[in-house]
C-alpha positions in Angstrom: 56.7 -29.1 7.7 59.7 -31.5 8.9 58.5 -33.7 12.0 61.6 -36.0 11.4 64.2 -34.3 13.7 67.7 -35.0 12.6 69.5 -37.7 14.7 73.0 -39.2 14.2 72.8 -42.1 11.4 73.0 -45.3 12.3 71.9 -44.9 15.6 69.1 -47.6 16.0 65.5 -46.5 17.5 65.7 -49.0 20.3 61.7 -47.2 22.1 58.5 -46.4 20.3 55.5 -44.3 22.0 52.3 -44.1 20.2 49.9 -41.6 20.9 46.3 -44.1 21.8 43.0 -42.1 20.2 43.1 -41.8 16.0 46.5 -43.9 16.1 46.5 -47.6 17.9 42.3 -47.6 17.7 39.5 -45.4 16.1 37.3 -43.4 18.2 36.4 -40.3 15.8 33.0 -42.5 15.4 31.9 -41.8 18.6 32.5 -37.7 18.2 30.9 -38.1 15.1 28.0 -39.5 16.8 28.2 -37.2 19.2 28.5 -33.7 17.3 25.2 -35.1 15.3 23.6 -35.5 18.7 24.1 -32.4 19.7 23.5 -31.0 16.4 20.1 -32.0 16.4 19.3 -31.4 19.9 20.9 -27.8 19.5 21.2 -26.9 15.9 22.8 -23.5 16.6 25.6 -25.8 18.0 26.6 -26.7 14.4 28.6 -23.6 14.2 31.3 -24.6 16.8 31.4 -28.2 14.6 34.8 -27.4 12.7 36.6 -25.7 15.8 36.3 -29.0 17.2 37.5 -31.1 14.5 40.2 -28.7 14.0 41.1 -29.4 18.1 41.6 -33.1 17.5 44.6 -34.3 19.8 43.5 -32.0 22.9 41.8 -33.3 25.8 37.8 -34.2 25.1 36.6 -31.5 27.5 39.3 -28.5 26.6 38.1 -29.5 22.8 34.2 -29.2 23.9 35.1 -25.5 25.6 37.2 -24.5 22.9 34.1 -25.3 20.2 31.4 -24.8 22.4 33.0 -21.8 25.1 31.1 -21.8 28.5 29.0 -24.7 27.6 31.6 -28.2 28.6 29.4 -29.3 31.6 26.3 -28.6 29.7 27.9 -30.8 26.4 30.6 -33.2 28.0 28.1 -35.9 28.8 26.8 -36.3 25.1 31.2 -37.0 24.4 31.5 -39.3 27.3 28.7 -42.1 26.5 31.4 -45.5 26.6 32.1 -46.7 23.2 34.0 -50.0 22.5 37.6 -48.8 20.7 38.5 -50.3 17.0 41.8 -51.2 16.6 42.9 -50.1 13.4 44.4 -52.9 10.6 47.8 -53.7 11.3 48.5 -52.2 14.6 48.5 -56.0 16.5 50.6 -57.0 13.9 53.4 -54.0 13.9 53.0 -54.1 17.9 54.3 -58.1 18.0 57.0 -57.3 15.0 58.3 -54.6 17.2 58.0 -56.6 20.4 59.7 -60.0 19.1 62.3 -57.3 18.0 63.1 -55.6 21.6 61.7 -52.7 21.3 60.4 -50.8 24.6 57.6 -49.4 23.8 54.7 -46.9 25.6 51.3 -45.0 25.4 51.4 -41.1 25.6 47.5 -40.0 25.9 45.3 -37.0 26.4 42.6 -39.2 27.7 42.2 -40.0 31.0 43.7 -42.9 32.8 41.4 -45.1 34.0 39.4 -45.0 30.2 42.5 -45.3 28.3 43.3 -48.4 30.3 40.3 -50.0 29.7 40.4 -49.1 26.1 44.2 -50.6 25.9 42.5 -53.6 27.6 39.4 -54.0 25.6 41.6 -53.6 22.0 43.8 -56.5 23.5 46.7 -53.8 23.4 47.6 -53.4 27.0 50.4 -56.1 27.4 52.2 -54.6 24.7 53.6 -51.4 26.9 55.7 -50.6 29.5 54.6 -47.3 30.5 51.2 -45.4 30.4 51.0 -42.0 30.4 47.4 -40.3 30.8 46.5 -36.8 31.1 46.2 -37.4 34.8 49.5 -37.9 34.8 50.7 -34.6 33.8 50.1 -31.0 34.4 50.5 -29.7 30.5 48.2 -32.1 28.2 49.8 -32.0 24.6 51.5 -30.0 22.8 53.0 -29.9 25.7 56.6 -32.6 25.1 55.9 -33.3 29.5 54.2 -36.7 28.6 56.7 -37.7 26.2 59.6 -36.7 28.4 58.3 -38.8 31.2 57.8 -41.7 29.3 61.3 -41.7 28.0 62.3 -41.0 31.8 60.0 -44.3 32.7 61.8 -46.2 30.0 65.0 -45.1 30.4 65.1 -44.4 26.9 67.2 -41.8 25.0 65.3 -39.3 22.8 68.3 -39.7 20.1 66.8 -43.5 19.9 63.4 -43.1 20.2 60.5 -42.5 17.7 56.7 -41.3 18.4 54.0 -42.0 16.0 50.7 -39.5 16.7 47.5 -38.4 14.3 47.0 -35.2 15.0 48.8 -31.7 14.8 49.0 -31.6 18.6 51.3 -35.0 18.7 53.6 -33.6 16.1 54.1 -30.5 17.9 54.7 -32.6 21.1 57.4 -35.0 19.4 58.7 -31.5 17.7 58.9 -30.2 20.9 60.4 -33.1 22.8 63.0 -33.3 19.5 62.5 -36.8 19.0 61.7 -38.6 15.6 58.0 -38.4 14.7 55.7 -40.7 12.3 52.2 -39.2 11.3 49.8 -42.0 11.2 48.0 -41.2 7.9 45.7 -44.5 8.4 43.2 -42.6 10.4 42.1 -39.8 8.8 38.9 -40.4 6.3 40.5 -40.1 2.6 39.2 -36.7 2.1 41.3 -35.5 4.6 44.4 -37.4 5.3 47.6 -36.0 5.4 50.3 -36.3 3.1 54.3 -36.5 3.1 57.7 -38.0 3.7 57.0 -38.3 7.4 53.1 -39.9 7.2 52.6 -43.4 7.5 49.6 -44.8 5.0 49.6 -48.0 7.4 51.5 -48.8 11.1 53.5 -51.6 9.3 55.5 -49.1 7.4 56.8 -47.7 10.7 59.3 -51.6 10.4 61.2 -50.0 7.8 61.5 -46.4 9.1 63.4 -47.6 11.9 65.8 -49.2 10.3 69.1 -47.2 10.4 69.6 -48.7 6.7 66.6 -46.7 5.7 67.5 -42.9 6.8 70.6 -43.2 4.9 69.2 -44.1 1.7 66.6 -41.1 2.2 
């Protein structure tokens, strides 16, 4: 499947947006440890295991009821335990390229606001956007293209020059959605599982030469 809409060539991509958990910093560690808790606390739980994975990119607590149905309260805690984010390898570096280069750039998250901020903060990523958007800052969570479209609204960006990079099916249904150009970040995924394809990105500094006008019209 495409995720690359078309746009006209040699318009630059003058905004990026990143999507926060699986693509600027690893959290799936944490889940992990958390499904294993539950898992041996409630074995019978194991059988919801995969419907979670498979809900990667949806809020924490719609993914726990979506697994786990009726039983959120009674399993959210085990998912909310703090854990210190990992920036992944060459997200600082592509985040300064694109900075000393003027691009805007902003955060579109299913997580909520106040722990994606500290997250941003604790990574050393926050400086580095203009606009946060948190899912307590709109009413449909992704797929939904509403936190997209009001970060290009904050920005004053133009979807025909903007790009989106996400991990999960969910962001690329979003970016889809809000018809804007969308990166895959492959980097996150263990090998087993990563995706493949003209529109995944093995590691965030190949995003430097997807924008580049130059680079859509040799392809």
């Amino acid at each position: 499947m495409k995720f690359f809409p078309q746009r006209q060539i040699g318009v630059p991509i003058d905004t990026v947006l990143w999507d926060y958990d699986g693509t600027l910093v690893g959290t799936r560690y944490a889940d992990e440890a958390a499904v294993r808790r539950l898992i041996a606390q409630e074995p019978g739980a194991a059988a919801g295991a995969a419907v979670f994975w498979e809900a990667e990119g949806m809020p924490l607590l719609a993914r726990i009821e979506t697994a786990w149905p009726g039983r959120s309260e009674e399993f959210g805690p085990l998912f909310m335990a703090k854990a210190a984010p990992q920036r992944f390898d060459g997200i600082q570096e592509v985040l300064e390229q694109l900075a000393e280069s003027g691009y805007r750039m902003g955060v579109v998250s299913s997580r909520r606001r106040l722990p994606l901020l500290e997250g941003l903060a604790e990574s050393g990523l926050l400086p580095h956007f203009g606009v946060i958007v948190s899912l307590d800052d709109v009413a449909q969570p992704k797929p939904s293209p509403e936190g997209l479209l009001q970060a290009l609204a904050l920005l004053g960006a133009a979807r025909s020059q903007t790009a989106y990079v996400g991990d999960s099916d969910v962001d690329m249904e979003a970016g889809r959605t809000a018809r804007i150009a969308t990166w895959r970040a492959g980097w996150s995924a263990p090998a087993s599982i990563a995706p493949r394809g003209k529109y995944v990105l093995t590691h965030p500094l190949e995003l430097l030469s997807c924008l580049s006008p130059a680079s859509e019209e040799a392809s």
